[in-house]
matplotlib code that plots the C-alpha trace (Angstrom):
import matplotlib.pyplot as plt

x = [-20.4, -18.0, -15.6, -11.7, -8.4, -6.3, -3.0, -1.7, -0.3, 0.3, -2.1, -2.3, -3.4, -1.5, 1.4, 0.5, 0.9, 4.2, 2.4, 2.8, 6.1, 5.9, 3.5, 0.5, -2.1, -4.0, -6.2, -7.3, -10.2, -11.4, -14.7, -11.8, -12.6, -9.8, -9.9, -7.0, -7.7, -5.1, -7.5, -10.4, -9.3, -11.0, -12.0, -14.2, -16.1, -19.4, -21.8, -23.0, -19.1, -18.3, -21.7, -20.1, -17.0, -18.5, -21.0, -17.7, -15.6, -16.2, -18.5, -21.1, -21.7, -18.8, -17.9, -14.5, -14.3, -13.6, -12.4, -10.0, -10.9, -8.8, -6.5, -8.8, -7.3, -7.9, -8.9, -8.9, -5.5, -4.2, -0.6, 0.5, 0.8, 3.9, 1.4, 0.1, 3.1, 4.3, 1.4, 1.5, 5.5, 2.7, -0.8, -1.9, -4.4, -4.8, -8.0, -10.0, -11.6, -7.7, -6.9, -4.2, -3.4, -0.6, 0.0, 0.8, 2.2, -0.6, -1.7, -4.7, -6.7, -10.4, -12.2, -16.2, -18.7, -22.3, -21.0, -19.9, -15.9, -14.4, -11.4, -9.0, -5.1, -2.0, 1.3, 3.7, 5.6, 6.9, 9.9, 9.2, 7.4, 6.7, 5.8, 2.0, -0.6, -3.4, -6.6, -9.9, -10.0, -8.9, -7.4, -10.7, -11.8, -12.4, -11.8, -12.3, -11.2, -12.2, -15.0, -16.0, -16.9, -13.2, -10.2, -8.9, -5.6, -4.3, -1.3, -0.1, -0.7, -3.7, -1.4, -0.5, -4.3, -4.9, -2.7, -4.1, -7.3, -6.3, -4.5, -8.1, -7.8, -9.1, -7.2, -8.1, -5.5, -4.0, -3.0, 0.2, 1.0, -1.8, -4.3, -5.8, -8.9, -11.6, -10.3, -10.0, -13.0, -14.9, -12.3, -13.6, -17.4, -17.4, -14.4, -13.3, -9.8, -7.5, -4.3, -1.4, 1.2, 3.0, 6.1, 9.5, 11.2, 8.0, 8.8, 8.9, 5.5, 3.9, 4.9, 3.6, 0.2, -0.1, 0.3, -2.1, -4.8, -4.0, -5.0, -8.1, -9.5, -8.8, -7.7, -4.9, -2.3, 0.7, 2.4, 6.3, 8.3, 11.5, 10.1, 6.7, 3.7, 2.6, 6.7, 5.7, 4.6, 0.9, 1.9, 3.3, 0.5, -2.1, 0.1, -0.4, -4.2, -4.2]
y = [-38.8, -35.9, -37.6, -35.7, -36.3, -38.8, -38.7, -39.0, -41.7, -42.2, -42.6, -46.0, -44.5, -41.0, -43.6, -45.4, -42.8, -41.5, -38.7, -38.5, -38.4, -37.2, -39.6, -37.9, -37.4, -39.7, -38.2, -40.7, -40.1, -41.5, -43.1, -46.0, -44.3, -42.3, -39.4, -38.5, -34.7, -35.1, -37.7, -38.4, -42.0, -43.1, -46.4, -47.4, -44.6, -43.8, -42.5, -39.4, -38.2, -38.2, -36.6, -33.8, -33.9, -33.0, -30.2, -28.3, -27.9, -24.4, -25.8, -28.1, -29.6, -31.0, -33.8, -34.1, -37.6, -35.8, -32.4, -31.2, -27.9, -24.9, -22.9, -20.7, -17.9, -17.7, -14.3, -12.6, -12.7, -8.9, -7.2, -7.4, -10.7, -13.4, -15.2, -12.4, -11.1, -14.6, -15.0, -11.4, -13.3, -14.7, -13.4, -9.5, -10.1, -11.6, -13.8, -12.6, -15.6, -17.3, -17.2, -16.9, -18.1, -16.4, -18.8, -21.4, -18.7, -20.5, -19.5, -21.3, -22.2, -23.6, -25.5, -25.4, -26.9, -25.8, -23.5, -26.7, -27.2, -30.1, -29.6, -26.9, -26.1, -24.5, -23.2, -23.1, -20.3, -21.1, -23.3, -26.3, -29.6, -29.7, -26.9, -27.6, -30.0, -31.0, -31.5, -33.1, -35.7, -34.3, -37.0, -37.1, -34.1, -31.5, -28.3, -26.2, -22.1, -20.0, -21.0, -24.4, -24.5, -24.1, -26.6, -26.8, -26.8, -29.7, -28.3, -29.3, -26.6, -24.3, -21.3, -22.3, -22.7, -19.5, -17.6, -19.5, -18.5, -14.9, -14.7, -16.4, -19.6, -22.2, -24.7, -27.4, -28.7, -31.9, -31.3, -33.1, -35.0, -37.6, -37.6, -41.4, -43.4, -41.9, -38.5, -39.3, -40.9, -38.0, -35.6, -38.1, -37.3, -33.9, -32.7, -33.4, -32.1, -31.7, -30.0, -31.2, -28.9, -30.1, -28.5, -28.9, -31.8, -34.1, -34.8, -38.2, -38.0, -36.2, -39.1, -41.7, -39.4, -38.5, -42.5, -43.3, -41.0, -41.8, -45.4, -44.7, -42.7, -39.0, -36.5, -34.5, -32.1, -32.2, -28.5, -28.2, -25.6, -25.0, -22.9, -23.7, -22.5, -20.2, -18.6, -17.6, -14.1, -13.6, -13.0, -16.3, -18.2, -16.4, -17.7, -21.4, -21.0, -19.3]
z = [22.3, 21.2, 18.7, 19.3, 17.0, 18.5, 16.7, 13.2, 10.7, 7.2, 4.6, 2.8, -0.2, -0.4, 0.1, -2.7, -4.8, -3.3, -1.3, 2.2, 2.7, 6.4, 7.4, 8.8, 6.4, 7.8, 11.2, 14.1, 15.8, 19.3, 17.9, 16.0, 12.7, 10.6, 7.5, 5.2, 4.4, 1.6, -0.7, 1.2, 2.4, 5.3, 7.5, 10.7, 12.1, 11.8, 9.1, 11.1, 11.9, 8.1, 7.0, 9.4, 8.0, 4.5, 5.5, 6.9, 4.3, 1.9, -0.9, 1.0, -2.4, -2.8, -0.8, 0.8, -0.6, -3.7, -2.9, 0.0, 1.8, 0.9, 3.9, 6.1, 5.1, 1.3, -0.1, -3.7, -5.8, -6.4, -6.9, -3.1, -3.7, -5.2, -7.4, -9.1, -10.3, -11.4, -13.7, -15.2, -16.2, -19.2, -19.0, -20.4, -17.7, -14.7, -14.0, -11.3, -10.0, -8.4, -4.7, -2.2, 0.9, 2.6, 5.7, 2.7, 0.0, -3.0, -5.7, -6.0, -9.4, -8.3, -11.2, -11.5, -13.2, -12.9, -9.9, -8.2, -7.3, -8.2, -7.9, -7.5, -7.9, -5.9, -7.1, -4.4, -3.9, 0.1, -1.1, 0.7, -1.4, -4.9, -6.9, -7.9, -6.0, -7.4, -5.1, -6.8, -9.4, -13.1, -14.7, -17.6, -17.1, -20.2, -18.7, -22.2, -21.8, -25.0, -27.8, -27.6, -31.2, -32.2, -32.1, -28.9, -27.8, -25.1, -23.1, -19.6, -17.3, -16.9, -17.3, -20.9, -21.5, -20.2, -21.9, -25.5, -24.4, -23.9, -27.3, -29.0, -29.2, -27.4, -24.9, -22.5, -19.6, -19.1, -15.7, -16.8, -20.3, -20.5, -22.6, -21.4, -22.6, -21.3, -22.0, -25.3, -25.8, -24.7, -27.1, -30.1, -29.1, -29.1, -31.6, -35.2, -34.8, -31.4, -31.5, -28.9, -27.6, -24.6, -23.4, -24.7, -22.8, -23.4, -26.9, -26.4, -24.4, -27.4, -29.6, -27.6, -26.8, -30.9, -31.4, -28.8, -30.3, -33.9, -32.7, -31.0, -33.8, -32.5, -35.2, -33.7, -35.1, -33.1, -32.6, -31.1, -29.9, -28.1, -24.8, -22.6, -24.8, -21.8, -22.6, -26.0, -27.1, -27.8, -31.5, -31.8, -30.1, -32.8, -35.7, -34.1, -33.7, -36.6]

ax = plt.figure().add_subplot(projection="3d")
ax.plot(x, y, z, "-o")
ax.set_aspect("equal")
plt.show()
């Protein structure tokens, strides 16, 4: 039995988490069953559909339980396009493994480990919805750019880590201003010293994260600064790892 889209709703859990604000993440299907695209919700239908779902997404590794399939038409990030010259705003050079997708107008950051995707970024540059989405789960991850044998860096955004990483040093994303408990816990296993360095208006965030870790037995130094580290000169960033 051929198994065809039905309508659309909104997702449960996107809603949860304030997502979904038009209300149809969530895809019906004619065999009862239903699949959010967005975070991989999905109820009823059978085994067999959602095997196929998985093997047609771009990395047949990776599940789209955990990872949502990037636009059809992605390609290779270069000068023509609006991300590129946004990044070379920070960077001396820009990375050749991002993407774009110009019927979305992303700039799109994919994360691997052991050639596997687990989950991938987007900067929007189309003016409608927020500014970054975030696809894949990266809440714990460790996603260390530069020598691992150095102090790393926690910043926010993988932009800030990149540019560390191009001035030397070592940084590893947040993907926002959370540190948490497993995160830590793994930081604590595998480093003496962390530095912090979020941006400017999270100075009360950088408290509470520096008090948190301080707490749970993770040596960190705590840097501030009055811009974005990915806004500072390369000069200025070697002094900090410095």
């Amino acid at each position: 039995m051929t198994t065809r889209v039905t309508g659309k709703t909104r997702c449960p859990n996107c809603a949860k988490k304030g997502a979904d604000t038009r209300g149809d993440n969530l895809i019906k299907y004619s065999d009862g069953g239903s699949y959010c695209f967005a975070c991989g919700f999905h109820s009823n239908g059978s085994k067999e559909f959602y095997r196929r779902l998985e093997e047609s997404t771009n990395f047949p590794s990776v599940t789209v339980e955990t990872v949502r399939p990037m636009p059809d038409d992605i390609e290779p990030l270069t000068a023509k396009h609006a991300g590129w010259h946004w990044l070379r705003q920070y960077l001396e050079l820009v990375p050749s493994n991002l993407l774009w997708s110009s019927s979305q107008q992303w700039l799109i950051f994919p994360y691997l480990k052991n050639n596997t995707l687990f989950a991938w970024q987007a900067r929007n540059f189309n003016q409608h919805g927020p500014k970054w989405l975030t696809f894949g789960q990266v809440t714990d991850v460790i996603y260390i750019l530069g020598d691992q044998s150095t102090t790393p860096i926690l910043v926010e955004d993988i932009v800030s880590a990149m540019k560390i990483k191009q001035a030397g040093g070592t940084a590893i994303p947040l993907f926002g201003c959370t540190i948490g408990l497993k995160r830590s816990q793994k930081l604590i296993a595998r480093f003496k010293l962390v530095s912090l360095w979020l941006d400017p208006d999270k100075r009360k965030e950088t408290v509470i994260e520096a008090h948190r870790a301080f707490k749970l037995g993770l040596h960190m130094k705590v840097l501030l600064s009055a811009t974005d580290p990915k806004e500072h000169t390369m000069e200025y960033i070697r002094e900090q790892i410095s």
